[in-house]
C-alpha positions as CSV (number, residue, x, y, z in Angstrom):
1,X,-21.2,0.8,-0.8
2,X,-21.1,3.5,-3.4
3,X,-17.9,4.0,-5.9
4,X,-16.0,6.0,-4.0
5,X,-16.1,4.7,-1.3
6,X,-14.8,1.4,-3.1
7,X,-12.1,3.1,-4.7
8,X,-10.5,4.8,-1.5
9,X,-10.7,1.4,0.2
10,X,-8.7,-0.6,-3.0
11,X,-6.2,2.5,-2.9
12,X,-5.9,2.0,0.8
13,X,-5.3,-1.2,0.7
14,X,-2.8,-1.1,-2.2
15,X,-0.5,1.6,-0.2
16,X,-0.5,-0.2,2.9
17,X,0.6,-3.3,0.9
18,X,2.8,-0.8,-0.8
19,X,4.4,0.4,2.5
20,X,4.4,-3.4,3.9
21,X,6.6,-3.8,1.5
22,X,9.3,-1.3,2.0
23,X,9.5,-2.2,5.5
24,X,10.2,-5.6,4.8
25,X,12.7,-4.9,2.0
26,X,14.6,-2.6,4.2
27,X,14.5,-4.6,7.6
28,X,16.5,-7.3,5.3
29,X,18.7,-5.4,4.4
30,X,20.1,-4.1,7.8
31,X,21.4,-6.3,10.8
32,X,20.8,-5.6,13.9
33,X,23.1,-3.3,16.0
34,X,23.5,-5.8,18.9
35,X,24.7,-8.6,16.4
36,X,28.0,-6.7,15.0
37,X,30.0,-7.4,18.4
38,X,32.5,-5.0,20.1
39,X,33.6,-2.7,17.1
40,X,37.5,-1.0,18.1
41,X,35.7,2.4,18.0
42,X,33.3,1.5,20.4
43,X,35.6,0.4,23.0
44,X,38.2,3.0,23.0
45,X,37.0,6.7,21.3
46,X,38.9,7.8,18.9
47,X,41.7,10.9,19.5
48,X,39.3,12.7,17.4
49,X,36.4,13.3,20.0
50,X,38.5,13.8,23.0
51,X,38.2,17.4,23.8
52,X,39.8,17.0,27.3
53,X,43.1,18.5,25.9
């Protein structure tokens, strides 16, 4: 294997590490959507969006 070939591969591997990362630290900081339960502006829309009127 010549150099570059050897330094693409380290590089590749350090940004996938990189982006392994990031993924993890944002998937812990977020909760899943199911988990939160019923909000009140879920059940009954606000006055705001009701263009019926």
């Amino acid at each position: 294997m010549n150099k570059n070939k050897l330094v693409f591969l380290i590089i590749a591997v350090i940004f996938f590490l990189v982006m392994l990362y990031i993924g993890y630290d944002i998937s812990s900081r977020t909760t899943f959507p199911g988990s939160k339960g019923n909000l009140k502006e879920r059940i009954a829309p606000s006055d705001s969006l009701n263009t019926n009127e």
